[in-house]
Structures are given as C-alpha cells and as structure tokens.
C-alpha positions as MATLAB code, in Angstrom:
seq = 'XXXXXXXXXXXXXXXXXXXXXXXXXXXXXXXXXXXXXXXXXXXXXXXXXXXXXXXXXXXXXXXXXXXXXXXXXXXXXXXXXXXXXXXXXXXX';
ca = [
     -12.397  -16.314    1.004;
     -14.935  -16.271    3.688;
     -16.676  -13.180    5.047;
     -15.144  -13.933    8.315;
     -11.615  -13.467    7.098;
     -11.938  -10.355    5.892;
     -11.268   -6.834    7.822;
     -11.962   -4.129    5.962;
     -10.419   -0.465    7.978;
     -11.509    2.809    6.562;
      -9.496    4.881    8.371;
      -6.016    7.608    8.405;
      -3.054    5.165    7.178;
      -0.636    6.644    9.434;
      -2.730    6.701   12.528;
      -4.066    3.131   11.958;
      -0.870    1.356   10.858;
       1.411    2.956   13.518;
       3.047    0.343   15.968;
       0.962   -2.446   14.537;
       2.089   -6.059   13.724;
      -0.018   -6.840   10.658;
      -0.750  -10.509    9.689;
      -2.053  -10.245    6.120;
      -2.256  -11.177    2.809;
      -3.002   -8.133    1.063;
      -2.916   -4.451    1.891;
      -5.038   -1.811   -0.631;
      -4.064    1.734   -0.408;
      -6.328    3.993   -1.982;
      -5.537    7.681   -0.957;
      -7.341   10.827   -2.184;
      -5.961   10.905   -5.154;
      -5.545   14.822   -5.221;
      -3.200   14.789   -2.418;
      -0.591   12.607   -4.003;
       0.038   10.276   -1.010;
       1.487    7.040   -2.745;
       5.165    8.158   -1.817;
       4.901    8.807    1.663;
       2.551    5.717    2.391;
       5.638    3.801    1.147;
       7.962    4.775    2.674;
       5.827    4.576    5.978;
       5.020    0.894    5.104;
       8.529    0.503    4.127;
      10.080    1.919    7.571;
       7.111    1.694   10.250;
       4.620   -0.909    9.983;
       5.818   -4.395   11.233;
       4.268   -7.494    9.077;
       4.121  -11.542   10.368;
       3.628  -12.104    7.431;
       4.538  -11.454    3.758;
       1.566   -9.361    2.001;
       1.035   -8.039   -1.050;
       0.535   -4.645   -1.246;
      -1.361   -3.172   -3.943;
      -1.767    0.906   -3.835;
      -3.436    2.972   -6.348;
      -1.728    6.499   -7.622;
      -1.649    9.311   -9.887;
       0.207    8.744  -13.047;
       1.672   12.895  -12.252;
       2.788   11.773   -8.650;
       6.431   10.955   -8.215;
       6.659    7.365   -6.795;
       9.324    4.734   -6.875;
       9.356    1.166   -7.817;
      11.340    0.125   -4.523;
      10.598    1.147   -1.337;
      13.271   -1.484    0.449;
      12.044   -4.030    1.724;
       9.259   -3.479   -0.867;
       9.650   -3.779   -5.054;
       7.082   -3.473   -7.531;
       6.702   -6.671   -9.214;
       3.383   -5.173  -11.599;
       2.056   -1.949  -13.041;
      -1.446   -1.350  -14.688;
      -1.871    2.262  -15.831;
      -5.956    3.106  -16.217;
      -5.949    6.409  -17.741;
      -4.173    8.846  -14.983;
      -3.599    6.346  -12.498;
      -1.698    3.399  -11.480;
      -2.117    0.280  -10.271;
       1.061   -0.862   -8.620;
       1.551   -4.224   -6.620;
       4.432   -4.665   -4.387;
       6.315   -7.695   -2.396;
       8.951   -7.788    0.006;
];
C-alpha cells in the first residue's frame, strides 16, 4: 500500500461517520475500551454510514461488553480473543 492511499481519522465515530459515503477497504474501530462502545458503533455502521464499497471492518472490544456477531448487513466472519479483548472482523 502506498502512503498516499492511506487516511488515517482520529476523531468521534459518530460525528465523523455521519452522512458520509465511505469508499474503503478497511475500517478499525478502536474505542476507549472502558466505555464499552463496540455495540453501539455497530449498529451505527450497520444503520447510518453509507459504503461504495465493501470494507472490512475490524473493531476491537472488551471480552465483558455485550456485542453481537451480526449487525445486518454486517457478520463476523473472525474472532481473536487477546486476554480481555477481542478482535472481531466483519463483512457485509
């Protein structure tokens, strides 16, 4: 990948992502991991952000967090637990 093709955005999820069209290949979520985040960003992604495109999304969470393995369009297709977190990578 060249450094030109890559946009990284440190920023509020919902604020950032709202009324966007996204043209992507990956998306990593990484929310404070205190505030247990992972189930809401989902559903967000799932209902409010438009993609051209078919990313992966890969979004790190607390093992003690309730979160689903669908978020329609979106299912989990791999899990790597590291301790008390997860590693979960989703497709639509």
């Amino acid at each position: 990948m060249e450094e030109q093709n890559l946009h990284i955005v440190k920023s509020d999820v919902f604020q950032y992502l709202k009324n966007r069209v996204l043209d992507v290949d990956f998306v990593f979520i990484d929310p404070p991991f205190t505030e247990k985040l992972g189930d809401k960003i989902m559903r967000f992604l799932s209902t409010e952000v438009k993609f051209s495109s078919s990313p992966t999304v890969i979004i790190e969470t607390s093992k003690f967090e309730d979160f689903q393995l669908e978020y329609p369009p979106w299912k989990c297709y791999d899990q790597r637990k590291f301790g008390d977190k997860n590693l979960s990578f989703f497709r639509r």
